[in-house]
C-alpha positions in Angstrom: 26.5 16.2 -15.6 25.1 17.8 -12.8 20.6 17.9 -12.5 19.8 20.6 -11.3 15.9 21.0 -10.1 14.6 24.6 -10.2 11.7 25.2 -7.9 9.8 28.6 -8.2 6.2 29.7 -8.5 4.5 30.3 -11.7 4.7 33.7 -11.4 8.2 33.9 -11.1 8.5 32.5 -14.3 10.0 35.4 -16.4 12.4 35.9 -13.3 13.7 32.3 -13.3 14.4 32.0 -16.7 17.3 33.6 -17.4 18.9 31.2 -14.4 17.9 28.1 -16.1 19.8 29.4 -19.6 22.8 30.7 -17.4 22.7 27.0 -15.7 22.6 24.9 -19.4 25.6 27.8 -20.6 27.6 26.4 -17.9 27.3 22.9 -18.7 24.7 22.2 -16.0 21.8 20.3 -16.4 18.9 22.4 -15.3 15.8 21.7 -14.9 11.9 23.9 -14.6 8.3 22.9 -15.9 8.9 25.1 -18.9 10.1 21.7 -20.2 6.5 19.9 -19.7 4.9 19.6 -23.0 1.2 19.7 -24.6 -0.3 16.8 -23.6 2.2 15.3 -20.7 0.9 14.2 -17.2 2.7 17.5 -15.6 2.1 16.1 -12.1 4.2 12.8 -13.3 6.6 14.7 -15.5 7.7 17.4 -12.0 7.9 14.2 -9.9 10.1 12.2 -12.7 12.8 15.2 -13.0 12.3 16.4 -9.1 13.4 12.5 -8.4 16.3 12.5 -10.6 18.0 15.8 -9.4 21.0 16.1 -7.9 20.8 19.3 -6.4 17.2 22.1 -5.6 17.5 25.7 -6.3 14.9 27.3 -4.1 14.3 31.1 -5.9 12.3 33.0 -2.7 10.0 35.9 -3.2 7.1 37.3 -1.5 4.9 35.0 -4.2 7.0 31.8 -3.3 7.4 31.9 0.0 3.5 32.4 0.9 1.7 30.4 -1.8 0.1 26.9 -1.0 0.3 24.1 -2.9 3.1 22.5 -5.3 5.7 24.7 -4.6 5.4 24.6 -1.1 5.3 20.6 -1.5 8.7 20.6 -3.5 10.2 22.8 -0.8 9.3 20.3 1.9 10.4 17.4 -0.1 14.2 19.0 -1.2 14.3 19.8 2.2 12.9 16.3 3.1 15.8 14.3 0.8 18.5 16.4 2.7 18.6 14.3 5.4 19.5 10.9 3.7 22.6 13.1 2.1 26.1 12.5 3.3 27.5 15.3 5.9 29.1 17.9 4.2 26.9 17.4 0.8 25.4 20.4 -1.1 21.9 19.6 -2.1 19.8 22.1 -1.9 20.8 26.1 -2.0 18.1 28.6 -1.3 18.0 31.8 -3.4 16.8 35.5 -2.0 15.4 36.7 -5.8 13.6 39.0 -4.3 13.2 40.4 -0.9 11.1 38.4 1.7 10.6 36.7 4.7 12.9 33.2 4.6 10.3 30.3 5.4 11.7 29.0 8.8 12.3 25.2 7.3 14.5 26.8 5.4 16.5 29.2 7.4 17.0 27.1 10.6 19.5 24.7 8.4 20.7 26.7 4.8 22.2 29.6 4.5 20.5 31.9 1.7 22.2 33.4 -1.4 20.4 36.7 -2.6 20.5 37.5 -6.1 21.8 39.0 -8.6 24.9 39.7 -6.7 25.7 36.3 -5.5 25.1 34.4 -8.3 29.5 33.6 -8.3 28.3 31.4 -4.9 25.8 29.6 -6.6 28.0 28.7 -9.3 30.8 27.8 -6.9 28.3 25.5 -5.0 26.9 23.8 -7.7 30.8 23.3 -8.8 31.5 21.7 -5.6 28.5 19.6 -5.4 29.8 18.2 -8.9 33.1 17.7 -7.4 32.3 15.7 -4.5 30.2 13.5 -6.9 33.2 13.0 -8.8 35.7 12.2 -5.9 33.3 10.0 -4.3 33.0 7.7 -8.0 36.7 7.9 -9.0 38.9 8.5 -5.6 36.9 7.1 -2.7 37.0 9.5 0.4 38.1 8.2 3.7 35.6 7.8 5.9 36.5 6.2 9.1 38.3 2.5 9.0 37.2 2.9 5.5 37.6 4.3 2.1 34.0 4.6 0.2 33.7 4.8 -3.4 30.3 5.7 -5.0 29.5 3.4 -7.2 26.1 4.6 -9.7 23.8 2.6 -12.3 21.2 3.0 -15.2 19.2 -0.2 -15.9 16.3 0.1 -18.6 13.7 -2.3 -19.8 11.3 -1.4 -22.4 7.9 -2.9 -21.9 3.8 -1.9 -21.2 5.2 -1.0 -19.1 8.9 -1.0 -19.0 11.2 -0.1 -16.0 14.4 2.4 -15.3 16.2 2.0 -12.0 18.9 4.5 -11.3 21.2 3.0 -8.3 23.7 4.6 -6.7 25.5 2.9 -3.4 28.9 2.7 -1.6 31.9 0.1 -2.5 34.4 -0.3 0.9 37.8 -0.9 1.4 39.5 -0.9 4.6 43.1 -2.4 5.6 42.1 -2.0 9.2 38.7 -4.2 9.1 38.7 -6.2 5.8 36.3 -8.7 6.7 33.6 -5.7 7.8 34.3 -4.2 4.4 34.2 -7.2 2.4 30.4 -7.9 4.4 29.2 -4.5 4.1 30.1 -4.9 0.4 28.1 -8.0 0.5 25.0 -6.3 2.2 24.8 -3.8 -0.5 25.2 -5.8 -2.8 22.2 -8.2 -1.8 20.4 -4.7 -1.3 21.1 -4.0 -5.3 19.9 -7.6 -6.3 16.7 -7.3 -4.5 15.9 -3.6 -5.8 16.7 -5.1 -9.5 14.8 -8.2 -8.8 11.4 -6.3 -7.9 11.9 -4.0 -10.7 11.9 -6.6 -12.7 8.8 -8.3 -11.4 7.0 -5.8 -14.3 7.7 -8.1 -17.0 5.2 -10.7 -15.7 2.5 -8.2 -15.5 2.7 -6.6 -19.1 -0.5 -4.4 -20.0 0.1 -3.2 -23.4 -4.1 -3.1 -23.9 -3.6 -0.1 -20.9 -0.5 1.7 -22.2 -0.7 1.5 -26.3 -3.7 4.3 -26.2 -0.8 6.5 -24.7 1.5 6.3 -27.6 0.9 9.4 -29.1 1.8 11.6 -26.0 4.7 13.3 -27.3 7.8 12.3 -24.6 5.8 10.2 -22.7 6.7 6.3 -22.0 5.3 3.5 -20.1 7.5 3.3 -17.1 8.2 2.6 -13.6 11.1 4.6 -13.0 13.0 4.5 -9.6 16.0 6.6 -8.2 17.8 4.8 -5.1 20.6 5.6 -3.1 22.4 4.4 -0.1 23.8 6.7 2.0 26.3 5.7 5.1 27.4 8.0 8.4 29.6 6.5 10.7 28.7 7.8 14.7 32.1 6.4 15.6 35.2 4.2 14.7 32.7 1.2 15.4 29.2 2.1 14.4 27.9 2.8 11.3 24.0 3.7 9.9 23.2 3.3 6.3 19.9 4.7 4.7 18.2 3.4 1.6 16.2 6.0 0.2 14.2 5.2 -2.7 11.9 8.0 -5.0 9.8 6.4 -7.7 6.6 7.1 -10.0 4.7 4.0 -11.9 3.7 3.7 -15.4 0.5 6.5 -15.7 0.4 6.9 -11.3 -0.9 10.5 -10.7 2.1 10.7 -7.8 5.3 9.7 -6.9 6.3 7.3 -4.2 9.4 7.5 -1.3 10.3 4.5 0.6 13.2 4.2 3.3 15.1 1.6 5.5 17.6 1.9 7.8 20.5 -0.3 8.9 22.6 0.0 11.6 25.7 -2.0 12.8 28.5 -2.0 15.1 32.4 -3.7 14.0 33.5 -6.1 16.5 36.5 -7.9 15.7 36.0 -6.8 12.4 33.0 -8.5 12.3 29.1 -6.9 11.5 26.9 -7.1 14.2 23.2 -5.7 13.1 21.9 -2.8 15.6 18.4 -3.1 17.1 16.7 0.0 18.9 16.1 -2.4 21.3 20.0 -3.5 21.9 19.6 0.2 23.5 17.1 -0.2 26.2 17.3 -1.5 29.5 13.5 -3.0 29.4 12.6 -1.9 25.9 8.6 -2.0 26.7 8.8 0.6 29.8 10.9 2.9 27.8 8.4 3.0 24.8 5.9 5.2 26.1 7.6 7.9 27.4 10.3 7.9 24.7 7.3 8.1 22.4 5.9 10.9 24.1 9.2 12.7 23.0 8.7 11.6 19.8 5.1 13.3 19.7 6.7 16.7 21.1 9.3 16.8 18.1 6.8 15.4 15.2 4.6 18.1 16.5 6.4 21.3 16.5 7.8 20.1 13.0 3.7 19.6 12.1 3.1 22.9 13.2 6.4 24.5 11.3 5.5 23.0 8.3 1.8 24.4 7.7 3.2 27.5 10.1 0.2 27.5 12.6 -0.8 26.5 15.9 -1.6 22.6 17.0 -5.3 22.3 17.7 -7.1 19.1 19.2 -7.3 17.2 15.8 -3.7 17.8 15.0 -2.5 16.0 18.8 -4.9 13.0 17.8 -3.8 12.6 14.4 -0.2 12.9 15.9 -0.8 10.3 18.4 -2.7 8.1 16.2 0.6 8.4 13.1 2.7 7.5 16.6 1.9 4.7 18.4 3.6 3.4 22.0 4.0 -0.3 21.0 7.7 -0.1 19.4 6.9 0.3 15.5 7.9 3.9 15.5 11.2 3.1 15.7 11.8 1.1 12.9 13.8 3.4 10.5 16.6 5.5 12.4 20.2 6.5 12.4 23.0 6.7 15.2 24.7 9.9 15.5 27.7 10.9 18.2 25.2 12.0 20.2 22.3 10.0 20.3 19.5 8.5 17.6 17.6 10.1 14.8 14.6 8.6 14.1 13.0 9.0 10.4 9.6 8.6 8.8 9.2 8.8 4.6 7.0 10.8 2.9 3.4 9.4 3.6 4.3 7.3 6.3 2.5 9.2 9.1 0.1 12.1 7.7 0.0 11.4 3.9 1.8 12.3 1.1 1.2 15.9 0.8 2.7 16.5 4.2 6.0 15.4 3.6 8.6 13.3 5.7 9.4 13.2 9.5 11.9 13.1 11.4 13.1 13.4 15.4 16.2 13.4 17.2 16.4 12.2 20.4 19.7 12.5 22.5 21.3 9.9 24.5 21.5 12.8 27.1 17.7 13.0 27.7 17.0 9.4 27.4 19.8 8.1 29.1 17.3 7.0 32.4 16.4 3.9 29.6 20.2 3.0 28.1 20.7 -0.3 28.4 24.6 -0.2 30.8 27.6 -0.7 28.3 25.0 -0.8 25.5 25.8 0.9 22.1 25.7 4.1 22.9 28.9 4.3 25.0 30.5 3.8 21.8 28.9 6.5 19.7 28.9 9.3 22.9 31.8 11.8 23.0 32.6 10.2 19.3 33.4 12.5 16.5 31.3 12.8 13.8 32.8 10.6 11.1 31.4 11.7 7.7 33.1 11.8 4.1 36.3 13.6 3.6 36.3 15.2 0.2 39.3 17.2 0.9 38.3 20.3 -0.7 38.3 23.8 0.6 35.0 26.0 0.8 
């Protein structure tokens, strides 16, 4: 069944409403804070269901699209998860409820749908977002060399606290590199144990003293719950980036948590070779700096996008501080066709309230640092390789 996460301001309640019954008619699950009950940590309860979703309904008004705080920080998160998706994935559909100006986050990559009158699009997205779930589980999609099957799990522990660990990760076939498959299959799998393992780590450290005085807070549980997911994108025949995006919240923690890694490798005689930002550069520690000045530029405008106003002096420190020129900026990034994406979890550079970052840098404008005959002559002038779900818009 497909979560559905509806984000609106409070005073758009009365508006929203009659979505979120039209949603659970349809055999959607929908979700809105309506749900929170007497007594629940609502902070906790927002992050728990905003972490599970599947897909963000974004309902704009004057009200919404101007007011601070929480509904601004869900807005920046959905908008945040979308780029750990797979290329072509609906995840998050923005919905004109009332007229208003459409936040520039949101309107430089979704297209809006303005209500009443297009509410037939939103249930046809939402029907195709459960669709290529489905196809991905139970038919694969080819993908390059490869056919990918999404493979997803529930494991539960009950405990002071207890633990729940949603996973959901890729199974790979391939006639034309079997070996690759069979050792990406064994990466993810390795990846899976570990997440498991740490989760588990909780029943060493039981605290029922801490969590029994909780017991009568209708709903509520003792647990460390954790959604994770591993996306792939292929830049070419012979290079593939994987993301491991994990969301979580621990046992009575007043907010969530995000964590990411990147992996990146190239098939050479059908064999894994692990990617290295510095398998790029010609002399890795004389391209830092400047590369890292780009960095700054694209962090910055998205800094200034975010709160919508103008850099001043203690912005550009605390940008250059979050981004430092000796290399560890570059840990967690993607390959694309046309050159690298470079991506920084929620928390990682200004806290957790601003939200994740990200910057694309081309292979065009830093091409004066490319190592000769390094990766990215495989990846440039490559198609985009992304999952095939064979359905028509």
């Amino acid at each position: 069944m497909l979560k559905v996460f509806l984000n609106h301001t409070s005073e758009d309640k009365a508006l929203v409403m009659p979505y979120f019954h039209k949603l659970k008619a349809l055999g959607f699950e929908p979700w809105i804070d309506e749900r929170i009950l007497p007594g629940q940590d609502w902070d906790e309860v927002i992050q728990r269901a905003f972490n599970a979703a599947d897909v963000y309904l974004i309902f704009m008004t004057p009200r919404s699209v101007t007011k601070r705080g929480y509904v601004q920080l869900e807005i920046n998160d959905a908008l945040d998860k979308q780029r750990y998706n797979l290329y072509g994935d609906i995840g998050l559909i923005p919905l004109m409820l009332e007229d208003c100006d459409v936040p520039v986050k949101i309107s430089r990559s979704h297209q809006y749908i303005r209500l009443p009158e297009g509410w037939h699009k939103v249930v046809e997205s939402l029907e195709l977002a459960a669709r290529q779930r489905n196809i991905a589980i139970h038919t694969g999609v080819e993908m390059g060399p490869f056919r990918m099957f999404l493979r997803a799990e529930q494991h539960r522990w009950e405990g002071f606290p207890g633990y729940e660990v949603s996973l959901s990760y890729p199974h790979i076939e391939s006639s034309r590199v079997p070996n690759a498959a069979l050792e990406l299959n064994e990466f993810f799998t390795s990846l899976r144990l570990n997440i498991l393992l740490d989760a588990r780590q909780v029943r060493l450290d039981q605290e029922k003293e801490r969590f029994s005085g909780w017991a009568g807070v209708p709903d509520w549980k003792p647990v460390n719950s954790s959604d994770v997911f591993i996306s792939p994108r292929l830049a070419s025949q012979s290079i593939l980036s994987f993301s491991v995006h994990q969301d979580g919240m621990f046992a009575g923690a007043a907010h969530g948590f995000m964590w990411l890694e990147t992996h990146n490798f190239m098939i050479i005689e059908d064999q894994l070779i692990r990617i290295d930002i510095n398998d790029f550069l010609s002399e890795p520690y004389l391209a830092y700096p400047p590369i890292t000045e780009l960095v700054r530029e694209r962090v910055g405008h998205e800094y200034a996008d975010r709160f919508e106003r103008e850099l001043d002096a203690d912005d550009l420190i605390r940008i250059r501080e979050a981004l430092p020129i000796d290399g560890s900026i570059f840990k967690n990034f993607q390959i694309t066709p046309s050159g690298i994406t470079l991506l920084y979890p929620q928390g990682e550079l200004f806290g957790h309230a601003a939200g994740a970052f990200g910057a694309d840098l081309s292979f065009d404008e830093i091409k004066q640092w490319l190592k000769p005959g390094g990766p990215h002559t495989y990846a440039l002038n490559a198609s985009a390789i992304s999952w095939d779900l064979g359905i028509d818009d």
